[in-house]
N, C-alpha and C positions, 0 to 999 in steps of 0.2 A: 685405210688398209684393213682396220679389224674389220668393218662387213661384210667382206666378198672370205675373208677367212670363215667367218661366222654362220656363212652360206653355205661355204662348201663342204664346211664339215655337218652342217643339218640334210645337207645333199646326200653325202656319204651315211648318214645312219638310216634316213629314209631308205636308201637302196639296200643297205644292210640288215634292216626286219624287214623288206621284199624279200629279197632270199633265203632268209633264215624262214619266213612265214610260208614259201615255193616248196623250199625243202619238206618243212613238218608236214605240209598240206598233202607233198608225195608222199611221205613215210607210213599216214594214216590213213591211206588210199585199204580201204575195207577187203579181204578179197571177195569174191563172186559166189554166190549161194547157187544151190543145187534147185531144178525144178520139184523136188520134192521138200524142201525148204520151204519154199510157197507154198503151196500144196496143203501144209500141216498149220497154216493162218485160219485154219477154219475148223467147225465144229461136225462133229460126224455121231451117229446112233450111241456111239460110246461115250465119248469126252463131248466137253462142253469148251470152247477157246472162248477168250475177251478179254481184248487189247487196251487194258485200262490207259494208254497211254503213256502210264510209266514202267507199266512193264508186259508181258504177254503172259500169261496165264492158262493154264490148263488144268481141267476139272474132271473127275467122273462124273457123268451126268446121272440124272437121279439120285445123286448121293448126298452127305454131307461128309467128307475124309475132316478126321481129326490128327492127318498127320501130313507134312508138307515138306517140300524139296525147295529147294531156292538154286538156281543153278548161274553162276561167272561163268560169260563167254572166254575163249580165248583173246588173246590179242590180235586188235587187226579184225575179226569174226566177226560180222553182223549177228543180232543174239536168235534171229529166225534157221541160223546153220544149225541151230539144235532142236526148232522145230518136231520134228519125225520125234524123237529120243524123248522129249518133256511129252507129248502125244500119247507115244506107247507106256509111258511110266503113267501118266493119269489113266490112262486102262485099265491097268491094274490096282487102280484105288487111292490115289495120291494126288491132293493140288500139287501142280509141279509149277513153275514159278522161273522165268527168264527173265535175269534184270539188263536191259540194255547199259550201256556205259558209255562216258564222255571220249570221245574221238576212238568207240570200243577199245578202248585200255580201261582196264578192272582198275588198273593204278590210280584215276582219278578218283574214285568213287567205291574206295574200299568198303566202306559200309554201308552201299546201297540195300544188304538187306534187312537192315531196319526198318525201313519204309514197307518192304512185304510184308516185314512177322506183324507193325502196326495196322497193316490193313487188314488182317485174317486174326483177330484174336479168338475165334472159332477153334483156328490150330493148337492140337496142345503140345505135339512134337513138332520140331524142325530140325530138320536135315541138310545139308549145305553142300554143293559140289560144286565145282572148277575143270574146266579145260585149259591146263596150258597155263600160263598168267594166271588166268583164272583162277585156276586153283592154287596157286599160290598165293593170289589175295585172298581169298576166300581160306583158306588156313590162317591170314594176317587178322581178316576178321573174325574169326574162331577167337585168335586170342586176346582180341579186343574185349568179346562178351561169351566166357568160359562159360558160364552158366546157360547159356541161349540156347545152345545146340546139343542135340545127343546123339546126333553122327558129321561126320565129314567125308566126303568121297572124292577122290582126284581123278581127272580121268588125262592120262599122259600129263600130270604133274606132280609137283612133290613142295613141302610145305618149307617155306625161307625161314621160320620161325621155331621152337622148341613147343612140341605140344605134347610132350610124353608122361608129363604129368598129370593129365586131364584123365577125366571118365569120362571117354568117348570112343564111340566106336568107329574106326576108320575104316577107310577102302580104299586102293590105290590100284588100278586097270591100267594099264598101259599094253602098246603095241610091242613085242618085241623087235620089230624092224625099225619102230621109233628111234630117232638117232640121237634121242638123249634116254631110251632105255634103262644101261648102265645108271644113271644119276637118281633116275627114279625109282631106282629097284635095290639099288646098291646100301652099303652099311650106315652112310649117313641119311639119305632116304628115310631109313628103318629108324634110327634112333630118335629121329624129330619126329617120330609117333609113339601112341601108346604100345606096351610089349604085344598086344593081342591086336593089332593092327592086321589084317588082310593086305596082300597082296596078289594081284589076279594078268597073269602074263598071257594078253592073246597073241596065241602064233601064227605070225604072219601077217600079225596087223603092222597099221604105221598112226603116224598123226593125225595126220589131216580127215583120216575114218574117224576120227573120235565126233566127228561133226557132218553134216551136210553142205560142204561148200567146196571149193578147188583152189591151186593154185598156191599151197604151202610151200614157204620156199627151204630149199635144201630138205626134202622130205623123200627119206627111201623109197619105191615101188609097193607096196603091200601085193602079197600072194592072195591073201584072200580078198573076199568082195566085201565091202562097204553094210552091205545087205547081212553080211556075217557077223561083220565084226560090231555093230552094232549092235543085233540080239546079245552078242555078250555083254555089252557096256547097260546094257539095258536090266538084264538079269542078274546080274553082281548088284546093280545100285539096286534095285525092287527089292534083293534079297537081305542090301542093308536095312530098307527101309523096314520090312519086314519085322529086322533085328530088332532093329529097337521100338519098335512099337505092337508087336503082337500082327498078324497077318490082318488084311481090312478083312 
């Protein structure tokens, strides 16, 4: 009588990590990138792209930038939805730096940018941004390695961590139709930065603008165009970069 027991409970757990494995498989279902997402996989008169593999990279061509971006997808985000944005910021003079992530959750792979700052020791500053999840690992990494960074930018996130003690200069963009706005913007937001933190409210933006892809769920309508709201996510971060390092 124990073997047919002994079966059927190895029966029951086999089908029990099938669907617990169905489930997770649905839950990290990526969502869909924009054709201008693709688009920005390649190299044009200005920037220079190369997909080292472990992560995508973007360069001002002809140059050598001594100052560098690292940038956390969202969750869920394939790390090409920020494509256009890491593009337009190497434009203006910055390796800009997308680290892919394990089942795109920044959660697994808090400290992927280690692996950047050690491939470019060329860089003397580093800069670190987040979308979403993103940025809130990407703050968790901040305070992993306080000394690494000399800014942090959020873009429609806010940091789980106490960073108000650091010499660092922050930036925090968010949509106002963003429907965790309020959390982003609000008193506790503000305390887990430094007192001279930025805050930068585009109107009329939502989430799912802060990237190149579709399909955010429970995400307000934005008023303005994607095309907009991006020139600003774009010029706040270049204007940090800026900050802390002297204009390229």
């Amino acid at each position: 009588m124990r073997r047919p027991r002994r079966r059927t409970v190895g029966i029951a757990l086999l089908v029990l990590v099938a669907i617990l494995g169905g489930l997770f498989a649905w839950y990290v279902q990526p969502q869909p990138v924009l054709p201008e997402a693709t688009a920005s996989l390649a190299s044009t008169p200005e920037v220079t792209f190369t997909d080292s593999g472990g992560s995508l990279e973007w360069s001002p061509a002809g140059a050598t930038p001594t100052t560098g971006l690292i940038v956390y997808p969202g969750g869920k985000v394939p790390p090409e939805a920020y494509g256009p944005t890491a593009q337009a910021i190497a434009g203006a003079g910055y390796l800009t730096v997308i680290t892919p992530m394990p089942f795109n959750l920044a959660v697994f792979d808090i400290d992927a940018a280690d692996r950047v700052r050690a491939a470019h020791p060329e860089i003397e500053t580093w800069v670190i941004a987040g979308h979403s999840l993103g940025g809130s690992m990407a703050a968790q990494h901040v305070a992993n390695r306080p000394d690494a960074y000399d800014g942090l930018a959020f873009w429609a996130a806010y940091a789980a961590t106490d960073l108000s003690a650091l010499e660092l200069a922050a930036l925090s963009i968010y949509g106002t139709l963003d429907a965790g706005a309020a959390r982003m913007s609000g008193p506790e937001a503000r305390a887990s930065l430094p007192p001279d933190a930025e805050f930068v409210a585009i109107e009329g933006g939502n989430h799912e603008q802060m990237g190149w892809y579709t399909g955010q769920p429970n995400d307000p309508p934005s008023t303005i165009s994607r095309e907009d709201q991006q020139a600003q996510v774009v010029a706040a971060t270049v204007a940090l970069l800026g900050g802390v390092a002297g204009a390229p």
